[in-house]
Legacy VTK file of the C-alpha trace (Angstrom):
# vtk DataFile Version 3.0
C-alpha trace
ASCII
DATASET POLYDATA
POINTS 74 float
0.000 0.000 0.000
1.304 3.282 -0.518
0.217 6.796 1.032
0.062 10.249 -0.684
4.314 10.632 -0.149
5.221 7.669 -2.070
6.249 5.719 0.883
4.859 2.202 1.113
2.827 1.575 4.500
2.431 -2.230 5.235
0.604 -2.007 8.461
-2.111 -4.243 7.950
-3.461 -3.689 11.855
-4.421 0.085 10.748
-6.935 -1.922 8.170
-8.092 -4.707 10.207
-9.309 -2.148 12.630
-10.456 0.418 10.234
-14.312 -0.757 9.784
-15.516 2.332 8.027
-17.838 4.989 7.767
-21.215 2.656 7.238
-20.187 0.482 10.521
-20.287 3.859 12.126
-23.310 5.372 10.911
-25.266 1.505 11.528
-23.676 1.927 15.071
-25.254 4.868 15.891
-28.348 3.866 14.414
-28.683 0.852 16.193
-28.221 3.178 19.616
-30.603 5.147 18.733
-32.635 3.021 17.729
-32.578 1.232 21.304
-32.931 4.033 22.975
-36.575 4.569 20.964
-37.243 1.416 21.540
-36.791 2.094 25.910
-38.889 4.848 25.272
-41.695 2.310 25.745
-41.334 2.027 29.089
-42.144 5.622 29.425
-44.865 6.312 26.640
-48.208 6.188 28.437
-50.799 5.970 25.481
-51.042 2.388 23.423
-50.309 4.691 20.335
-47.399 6.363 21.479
-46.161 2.597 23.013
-46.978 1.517 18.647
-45.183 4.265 17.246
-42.034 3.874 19.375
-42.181 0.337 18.759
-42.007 0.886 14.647
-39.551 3.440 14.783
-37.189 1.522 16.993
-37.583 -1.415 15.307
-36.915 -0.001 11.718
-33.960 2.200 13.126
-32.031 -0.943 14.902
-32.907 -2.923 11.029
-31.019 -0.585 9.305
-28.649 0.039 12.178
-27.913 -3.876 11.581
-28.128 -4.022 8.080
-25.605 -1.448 7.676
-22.881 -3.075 10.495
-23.615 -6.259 8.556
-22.787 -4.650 5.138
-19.665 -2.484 7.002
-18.070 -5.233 8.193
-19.054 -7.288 4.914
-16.795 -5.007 2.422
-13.459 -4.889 4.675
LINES 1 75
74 0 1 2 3 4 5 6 7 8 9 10 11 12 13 14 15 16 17 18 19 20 21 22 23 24 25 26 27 28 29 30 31 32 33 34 35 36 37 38 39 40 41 42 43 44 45 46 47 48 49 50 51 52 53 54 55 56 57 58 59 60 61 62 63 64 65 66 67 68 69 70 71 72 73
């Protein structure tokens, strides 16, 4: 591998624990999408309890989807 000064960098630990910008953004969507999904415990209408339950749910699904596919392309 080579950087931008022409030198050749063989540090292959650097990559193995580089996991990249879409592991990050499914991280933080699968936090947040856990913390929706706690906000059950604290909604006190049926709706409310529905709504957080769908948004959760589809924000930790992507959340995984995108680790999955992060740590997929490495």
């Amino acid at each position: 591998m080579e950087d931008n000064f022409g030198k050749t960098n063989d540090n292959k630990t650097s990559d193995n624990w580089s996991k990249g910008p879409l592991t990050a953004v499914g991280l933080f969507l699968g936090v947040f999408g856990i913390a929706v999904l706690s906000g059950i415990f604290f909604t006190h209408t049926s709706r409310g309890k529905i709504i957080n339950l769908m948004c959760g749910g589809i924000l930790l699904l992507i959340g995984i989807i995108a680790i999955y596919n992060g740590l997929k392309r490495r």
